[in-house]
N, C-alpha and C positions, 0 to 999 in steps of 0.2 A: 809215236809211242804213247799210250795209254797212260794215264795220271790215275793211282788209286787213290789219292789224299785231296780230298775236298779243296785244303788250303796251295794246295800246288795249279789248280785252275786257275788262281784268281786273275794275275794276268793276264791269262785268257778273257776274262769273265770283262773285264775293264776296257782292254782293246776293242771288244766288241761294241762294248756301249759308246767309245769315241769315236766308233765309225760311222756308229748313228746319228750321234750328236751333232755330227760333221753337218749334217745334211738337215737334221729337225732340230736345233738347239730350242729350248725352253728359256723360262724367263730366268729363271732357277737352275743352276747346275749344281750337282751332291759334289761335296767334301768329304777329305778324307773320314770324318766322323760320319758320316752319310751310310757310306759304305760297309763301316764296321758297325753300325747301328744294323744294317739289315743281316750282317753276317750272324751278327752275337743271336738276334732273334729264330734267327736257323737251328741254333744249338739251345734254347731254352725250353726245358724241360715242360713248365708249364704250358710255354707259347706252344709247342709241338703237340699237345693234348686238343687245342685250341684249331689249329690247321687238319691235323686227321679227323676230325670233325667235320668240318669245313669239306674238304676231298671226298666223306662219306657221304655226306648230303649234293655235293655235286653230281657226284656217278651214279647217286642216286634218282634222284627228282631231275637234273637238268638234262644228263646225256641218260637217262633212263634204262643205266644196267640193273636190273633185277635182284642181281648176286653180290652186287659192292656188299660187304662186309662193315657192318656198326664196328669201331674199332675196341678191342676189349678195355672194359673197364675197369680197374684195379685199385682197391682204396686205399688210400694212405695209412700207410704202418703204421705212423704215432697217434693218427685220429682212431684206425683200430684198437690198438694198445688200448688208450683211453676211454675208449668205448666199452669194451670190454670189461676193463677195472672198473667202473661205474656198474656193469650189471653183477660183476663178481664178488666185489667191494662195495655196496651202497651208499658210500660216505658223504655228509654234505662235499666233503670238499673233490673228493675223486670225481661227485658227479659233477660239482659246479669246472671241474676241471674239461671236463670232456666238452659241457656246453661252451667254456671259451674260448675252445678250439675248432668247433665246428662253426662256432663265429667268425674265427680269425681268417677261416678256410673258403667262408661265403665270400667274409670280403676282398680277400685275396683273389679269387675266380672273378668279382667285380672288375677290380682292376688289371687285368690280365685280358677280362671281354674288351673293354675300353678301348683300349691298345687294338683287340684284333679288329674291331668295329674298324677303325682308322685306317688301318695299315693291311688288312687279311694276310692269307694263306703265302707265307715266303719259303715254300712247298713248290706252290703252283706256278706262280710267276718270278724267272729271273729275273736279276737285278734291272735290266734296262724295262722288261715291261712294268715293273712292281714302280718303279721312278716315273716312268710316262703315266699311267694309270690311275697309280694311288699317291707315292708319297710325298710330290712335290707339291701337290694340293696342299699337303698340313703341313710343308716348309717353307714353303714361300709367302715373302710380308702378302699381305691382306690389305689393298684398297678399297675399305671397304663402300659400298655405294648405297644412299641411304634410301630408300623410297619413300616416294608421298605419303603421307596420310590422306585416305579419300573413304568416302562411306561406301558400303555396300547395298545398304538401305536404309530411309529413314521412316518409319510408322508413328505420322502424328497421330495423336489420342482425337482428332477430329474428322479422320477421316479411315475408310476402312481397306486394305487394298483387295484389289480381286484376287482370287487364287492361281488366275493364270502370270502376273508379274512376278510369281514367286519361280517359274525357270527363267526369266529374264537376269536375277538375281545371282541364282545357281550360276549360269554361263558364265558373269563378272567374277565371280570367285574363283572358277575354275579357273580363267584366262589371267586373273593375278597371278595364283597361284603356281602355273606352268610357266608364268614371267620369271619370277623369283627365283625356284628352284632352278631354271637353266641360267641364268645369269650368272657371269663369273664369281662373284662372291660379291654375298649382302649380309646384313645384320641379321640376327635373331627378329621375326616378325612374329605377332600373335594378333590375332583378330577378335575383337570383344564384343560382344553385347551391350551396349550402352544404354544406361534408362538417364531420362532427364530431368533432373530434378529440381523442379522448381527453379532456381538458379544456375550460373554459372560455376558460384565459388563449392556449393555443396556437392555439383556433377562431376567437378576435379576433386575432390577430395575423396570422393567415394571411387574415382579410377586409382586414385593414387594409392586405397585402403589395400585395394585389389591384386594392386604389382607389389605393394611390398611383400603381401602373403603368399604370391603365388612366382613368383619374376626375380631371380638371381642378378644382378647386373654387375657387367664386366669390371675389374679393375683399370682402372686408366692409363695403370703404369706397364699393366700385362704387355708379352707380346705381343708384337700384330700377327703373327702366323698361332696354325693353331696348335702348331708341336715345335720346340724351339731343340739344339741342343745345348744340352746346360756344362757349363763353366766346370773346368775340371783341372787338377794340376796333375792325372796321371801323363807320364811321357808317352808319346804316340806308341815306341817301341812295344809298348805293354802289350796293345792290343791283340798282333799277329804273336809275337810270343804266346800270348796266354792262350789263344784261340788256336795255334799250333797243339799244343801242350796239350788241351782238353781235346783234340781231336785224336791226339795218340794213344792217350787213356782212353778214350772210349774203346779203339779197336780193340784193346786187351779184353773187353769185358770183366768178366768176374773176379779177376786175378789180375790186380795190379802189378805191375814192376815199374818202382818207382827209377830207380837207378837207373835201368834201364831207358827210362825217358827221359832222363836226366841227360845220360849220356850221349843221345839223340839231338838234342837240343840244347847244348851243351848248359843246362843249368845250373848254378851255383858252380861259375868256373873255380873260385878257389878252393871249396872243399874238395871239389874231382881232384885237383891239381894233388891235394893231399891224401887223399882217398888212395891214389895210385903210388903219392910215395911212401904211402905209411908202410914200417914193417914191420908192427905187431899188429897183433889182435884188436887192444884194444884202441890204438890209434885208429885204424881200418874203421871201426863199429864207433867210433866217435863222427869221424865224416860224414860215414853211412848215414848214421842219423841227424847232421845236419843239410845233406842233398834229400833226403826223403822230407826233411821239414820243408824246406822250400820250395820243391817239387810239389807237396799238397798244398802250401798256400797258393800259389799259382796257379794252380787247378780249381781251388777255393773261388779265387779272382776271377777265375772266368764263368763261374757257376753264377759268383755276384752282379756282373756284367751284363749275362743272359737276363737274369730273373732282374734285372731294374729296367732292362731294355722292354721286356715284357709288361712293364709297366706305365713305360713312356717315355723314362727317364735315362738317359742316354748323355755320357758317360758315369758309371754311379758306381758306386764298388759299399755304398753304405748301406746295413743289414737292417732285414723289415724288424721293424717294432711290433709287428705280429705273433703269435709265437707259433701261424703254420711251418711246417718243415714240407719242403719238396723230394720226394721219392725221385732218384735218376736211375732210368734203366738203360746203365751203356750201353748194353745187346742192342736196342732200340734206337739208339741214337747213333752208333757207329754204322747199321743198316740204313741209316738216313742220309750220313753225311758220305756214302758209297754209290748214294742212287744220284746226288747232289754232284758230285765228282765227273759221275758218266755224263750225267743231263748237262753239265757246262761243256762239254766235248762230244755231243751226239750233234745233229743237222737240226733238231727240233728248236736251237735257239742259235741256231746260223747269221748270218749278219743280216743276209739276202732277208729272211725270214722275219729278223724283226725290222728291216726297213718298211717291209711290205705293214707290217703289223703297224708302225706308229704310223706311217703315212693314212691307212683308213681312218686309224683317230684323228689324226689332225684334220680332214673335214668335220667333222663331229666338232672340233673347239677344242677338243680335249678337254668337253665337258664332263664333271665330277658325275655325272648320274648316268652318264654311258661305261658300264660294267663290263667288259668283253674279255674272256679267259680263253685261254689257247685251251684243245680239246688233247690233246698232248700233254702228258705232262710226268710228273710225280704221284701218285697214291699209294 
């Protein structure tokens, strides 16, 4: 029988990847925060701006369908609002109001690219290929392995070199270069220019002028991976609740019923409890509105969830200090998490299918810079 609720696969979704695991384990296996890390970012409104993107410029440029469709672009209501009341209203403050929002808006879209840079399209690739592929790269500790320092060239002021030692040079840079980058994981390298100056002590002080201005360096105490998940005291329970909950509001679209999903998921058992035994009016309309409040915090919860997952920050329920607001379009996202539903129960991500699928990566190393998406998928 057919599952129409995204959250009713998951089981499914899980069995599959332990069958694989069976046979390819990594160094790294996902936690249950792992999991719900990838789910919440399926439901985030932003992140999902972020992947239909992603899917357009696929079917675009890579499998070169013609007709892929730019996903339409719709601007955010409050930065409209404020745009607007700046040109209608010309106030210092209405305008300086518009500009600190389409601030707040860039950076926000910063931190949301970040994230998909890391992690991409959790669209295109199910859970077991998104884990082999992408995410246990930036979960797993970092050994990291340092390399030499060595010249590339050295031009004494006494002598001149010919022009042809200069592809000799080229070649050495290149073959570090393709060293590094296929290598399990190394540090940050950057290659400099060096003049020599007169001395030893003035030639390090003038490298050192150079990193401070230009060179970030890591904290000591950071973690060793490059996406860790962070310390939380919500109860695990929360997660599937609140990620049920926002999956059944969405199908309503436009018209919520809150009670209604309340009653689903039995929300706020003791106000239901009382809900059902009240017998007046306003006992009734008093419950009512203590199951509608809780029902939209929880809803709330999961919106916060999404949008800090989309950040990086995984589990997090604390509100941006920005003052962008995110537009949700349930229509759009219960269309999502239906396609999400079928795709964990169609043959295109069969077990057979991703054996075959990590088995080709694993000659590869299951190196970070081998890309390979299934041509199958979501769009």
């Amino acid at each position: 029988m057919t599952k129409e609720l995204y959250f009713e696969t998951f089981e499914e979704q899980e069995r599959k990847f332990e069958e694989v695991w069976k046979t390819y384990p990594l160094v790294m296996k996902p936690t249950i925060y792992h999991w719900w890390f990838y789910r919440y970012l399926q439901i985030s409104p932003s992140y999902l701006k972020e992947c239909l993107i992603s899917e357009w410029r696929w079917n675009r440029y890579i499998y070169k369908n013609k007709n892929a469709q730019l996903p339409k672009w719709i601007p955010n209501k409050k930065g409209l609002y404020l745009e607007n009341l700046s040109k209608e209203n010309p106030t210092e403050k209405n305008i300086q109001a518009a500009e600190n929002y389409n601030r707040d808006s860039n950076e926000y879209r910063k931190q949301r690219t970040r994230t998909f840079t890391a992690f991409n399209s959790v669209l295109r690739l199910d859970f077991t290929r998104w884990w082999y592929e992408r995410a246990h790269y930036q979960f797993r500790s970092q050994k990291i392995s340092i390399p030499d320092i060595f010249q590339y060239y050295y031009l004494p002021s006494n002598r001149k070199h010919r022009p042809n030692e200069f592809e000799r040079f080229v070649e050495k840079f290149r073959n570090n270069y393709q060293e590094i980058i296929t290598s399990d994981v190394y540090p940050p390298v950057i290659a400099l220019n060096i003049p020599i100056l007169g001395d030893k002590k003035k030639t390090i002080k003038h490298i050192s002028k150079f990193l401070d201005a230009n060179v970030t360096f890591t904290n000591p105490n950071a973690p060793t991976s490059y996406h860790s998940i962070a310390k939380s005291k919500l109860r695990l329970k929360t997660f599937p609740d609140c990620f049920k909950l926002f999956e059944l509001r969405a199908h309503q679209g436009d018209r919520p019923d809150l009670l209604r999903l309340a009653l689903i998921v039995k929300e706020s058992k003791t106000s239901l409890a009382g809900y059902k035994a009240s017998k007046t009016i306003n006992e009734k309309n008093k419950f009512l509105n203590s199951i509608r409040s809780g029902t939209r915090r929880d809803i709330n919860l999961a919106i916060l969830l999404a949008e800090n997952a989309a950040k990086g920050v995984f589990p997090s329920t604390k509100k941006s200090e920005l003052s962008f607001e995110i537009d949700i379009d349930y229509n759009e996202t219960s269309k999502r998490l239906k396609m999400l539903a079928q795709y964990n129960q169609t043959t295109d991500c069969s077990v057979k299918e991703l054996k075959a699928f990590v088995k080709a990566e694993s000659k590869k190393g299951f190196d970070a810079e081998h890309r390979k998406y299934p041509k199958r998928g979501l769009s």
